[in-house]
N, C-alpha and C positions, 0 to 999 in steps of 0.2 A: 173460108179462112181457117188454116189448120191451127191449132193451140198446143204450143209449145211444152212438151214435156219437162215436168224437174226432175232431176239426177239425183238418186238417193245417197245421201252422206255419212259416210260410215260413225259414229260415237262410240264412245265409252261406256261400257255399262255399268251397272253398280256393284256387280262382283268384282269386277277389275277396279273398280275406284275405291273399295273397300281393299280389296289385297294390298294394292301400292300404299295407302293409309296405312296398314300395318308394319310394311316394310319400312316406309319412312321414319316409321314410330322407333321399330329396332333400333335404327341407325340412328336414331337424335338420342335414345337412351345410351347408345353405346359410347356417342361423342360425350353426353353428360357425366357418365362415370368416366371417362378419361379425363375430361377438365377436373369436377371432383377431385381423386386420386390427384393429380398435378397439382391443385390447390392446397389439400391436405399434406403434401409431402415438401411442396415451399414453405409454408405454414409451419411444421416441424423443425424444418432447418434453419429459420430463421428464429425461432424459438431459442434453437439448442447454441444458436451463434451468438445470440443475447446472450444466455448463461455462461458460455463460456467467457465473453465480451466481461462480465462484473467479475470476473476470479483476475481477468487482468489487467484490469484498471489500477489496485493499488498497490499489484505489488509493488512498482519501480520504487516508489516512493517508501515502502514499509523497507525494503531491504536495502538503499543506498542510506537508511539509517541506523539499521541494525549493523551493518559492516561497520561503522565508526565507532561501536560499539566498546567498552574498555572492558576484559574479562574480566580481575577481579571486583570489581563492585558494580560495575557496569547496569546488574540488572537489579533493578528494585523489588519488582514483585513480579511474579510469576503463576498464573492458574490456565487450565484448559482454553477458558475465552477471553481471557486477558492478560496481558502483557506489558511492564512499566520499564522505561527501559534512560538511561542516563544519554542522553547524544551532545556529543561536541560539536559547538557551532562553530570556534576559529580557535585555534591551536596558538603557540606562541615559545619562546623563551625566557627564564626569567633572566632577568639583568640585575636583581636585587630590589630589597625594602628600603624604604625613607619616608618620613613623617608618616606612619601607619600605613603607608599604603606599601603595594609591591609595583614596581616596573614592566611590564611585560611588552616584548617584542612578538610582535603578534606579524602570523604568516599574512596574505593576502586572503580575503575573504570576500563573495559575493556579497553588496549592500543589500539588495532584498532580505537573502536571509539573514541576514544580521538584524536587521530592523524588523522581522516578522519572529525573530525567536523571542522567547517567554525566557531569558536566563534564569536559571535554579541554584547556583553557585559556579564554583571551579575545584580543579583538582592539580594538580603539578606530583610530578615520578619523584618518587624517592631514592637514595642510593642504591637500597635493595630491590629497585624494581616495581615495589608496590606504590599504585597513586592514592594519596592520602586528599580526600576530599574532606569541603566545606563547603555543606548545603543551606546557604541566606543570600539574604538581599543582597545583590552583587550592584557595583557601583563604578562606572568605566570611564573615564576623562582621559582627552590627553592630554599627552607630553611626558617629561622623564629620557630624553635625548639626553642627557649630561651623563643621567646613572647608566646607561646603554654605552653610550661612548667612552667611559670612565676606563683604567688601563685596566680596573680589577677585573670586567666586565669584556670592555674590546666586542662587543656583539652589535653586529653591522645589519641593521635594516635593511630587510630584502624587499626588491623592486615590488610596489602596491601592497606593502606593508605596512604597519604604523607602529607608533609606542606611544603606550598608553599607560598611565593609574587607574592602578585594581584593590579596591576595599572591600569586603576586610584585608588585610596581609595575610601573607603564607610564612610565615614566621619563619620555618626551615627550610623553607624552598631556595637549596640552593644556586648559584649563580651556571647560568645555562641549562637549569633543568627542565628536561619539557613541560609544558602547562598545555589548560587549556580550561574554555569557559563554555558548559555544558545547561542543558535545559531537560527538565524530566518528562519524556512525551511516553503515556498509554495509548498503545493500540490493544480495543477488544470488541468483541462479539454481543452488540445489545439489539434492544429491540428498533427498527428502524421508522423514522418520521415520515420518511419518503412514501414507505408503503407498507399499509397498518397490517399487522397482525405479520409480519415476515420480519427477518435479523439483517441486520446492517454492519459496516465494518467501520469503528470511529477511531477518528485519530483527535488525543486531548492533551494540550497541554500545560499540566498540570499544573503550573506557577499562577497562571494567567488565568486558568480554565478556561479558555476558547477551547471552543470542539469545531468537530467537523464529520460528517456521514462522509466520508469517503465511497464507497459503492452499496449497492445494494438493489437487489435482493437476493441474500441469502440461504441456502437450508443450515435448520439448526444440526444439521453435522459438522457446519463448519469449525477448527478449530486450532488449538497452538500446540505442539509439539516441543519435544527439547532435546538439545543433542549434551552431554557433558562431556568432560576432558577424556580422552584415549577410548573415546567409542566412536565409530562411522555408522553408528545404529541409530532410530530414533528411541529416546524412551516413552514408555507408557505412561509414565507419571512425569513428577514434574521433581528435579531434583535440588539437590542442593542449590541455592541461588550462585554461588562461589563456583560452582562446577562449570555452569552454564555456558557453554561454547560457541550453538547457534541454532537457531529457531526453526525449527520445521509448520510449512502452512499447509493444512488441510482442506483446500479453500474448494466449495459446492457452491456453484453460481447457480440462480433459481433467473428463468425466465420469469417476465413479470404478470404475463397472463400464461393461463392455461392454454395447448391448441386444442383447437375444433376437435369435438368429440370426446374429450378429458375433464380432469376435473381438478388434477392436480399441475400443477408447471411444472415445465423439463430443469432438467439438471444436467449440470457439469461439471465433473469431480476433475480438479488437479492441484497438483501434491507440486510442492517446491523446499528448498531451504535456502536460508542465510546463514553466512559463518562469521563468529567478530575475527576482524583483521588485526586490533589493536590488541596485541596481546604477548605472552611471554611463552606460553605453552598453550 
């Protein structure tokens, strides 16, 4: 009985199982710095879109206030990281004074903010243009339809308006003179709650002293700018309060971590302006 031979089977040797090990090796390094790289440059972008993301978060809000803005007295106080600024909450006409108070036909006004403003007093135009404010406790009731409707007056309430009594009086305020009842809000550059040791952007107002962090985090470049009368320039300083036309923002949004491999957070610098509307020149 013959005994069947076996057929020898060709294998791998260990030079060849060592070469392909190395090739392999190449190739899973070269896919790891490709993801790497990919991770690292998502990683940045999302960073840089953060920081820009915090420079415009408040503007809508800082400059749909500064535009109601009144030039000549309009601004309180003025420095590089801060800015006090007078905003009218509802506008109105007068119709005249009676028993200590004045009448006022007041425009239509959203209730939110009417009920979330902090009023600081009122102010009403004078013949010459200039509004003569009174900054106190301001006191608002209605009614005074009679002094509105009276022939001296003849001033007709417009749709989702009201009349109201306003104390103190405006003593010279004369009949159909514009008015309005305004609240003193700072916007400035302090240290922020959110996240320690970085600047935050607050809005305060100042009757009430409610605050608020509006965005954050900041680089301590950010800051306020001023434009005055018959310049299209920013200035360097800060000028006369009476000049003051409209606000230049230097806003540097800071992502909130650092990316991979850094130590410091990205930034994103942009530059905007508001200009007051309510004005004579």
């Amino acid at each position: 009985m013959r005994t069947p031979r076996l057929s020898r089977r060709s294998g791998i040797s260990l030079v060849e199982l060592l070469v392909a090990m190395t090739l392999l090796g190449f190739v899973g390094l070269s896919i790891l710095r490709t993801f790497t790289s990919q991770a690292r440059f998502a990683d940045l972008q999302t960073k840089r879109l953060n920081a820009r993301a915090v420079s415009r978060g408040p503007v809508n809000l800082l400059m749909s206030e500064a535009r109601m803005v009144e030039t000549g007295s309009g601004v309180v106080s003025a420095s590089a990281s801060s800015v006090t600024l007078r905003v009218p909450v509802v506008m109105g006409l007068v119709c005249g004074n009676t028993g200590g108070a004045t009448v006022l036909s007041l425009m239509p006004v959203d209730s939110a903010v009417l009920a979330s403003a902090s009023i600081s007093g009122h102010a009403y135009r004078q013949e010459s243009g200039v509004y003569a404010y009174t900054e106190a406790s301001v006191t608002m009731s209605a009614g005074g339809n009679a002094v509105c409707n009276d022939p001296t007056a003849n001033i007709t309430m417009v749709d989702g308006g009201r009349m109201v009594y306003v104390t103190p009086q405006m003593p010279a305020g004369a009949v159909g003179s514009v008015a309005f009842l305004y609240q003193n809000v700072r916007y400035d550059f302090a240290n922020s709650t959110a996240f320690t040791g970085r600047v935050g952007l607050w809005r305060t107002q100042v009757t009430s002293g409610a605050t608020e962090e509006l965005a954050s985090p900041f680089d301590a470049a950010s800051r306020f700018r001023f434009y005055r009368a018959d310049q299209d320039t920013v200035d360097t300083g800060v000028p006369t309060l009476s000049e003051i036309r409209g606000i230049g923002l230097e806003l540097v949004g800071a992502s909130e971590r650092a990316r991979f491999g850094r130590t410091t957070p990205e930034t994103s610098r942009m530059q905007t302006a508001v200009f007051f509307m309510n004005r004579l020149n």
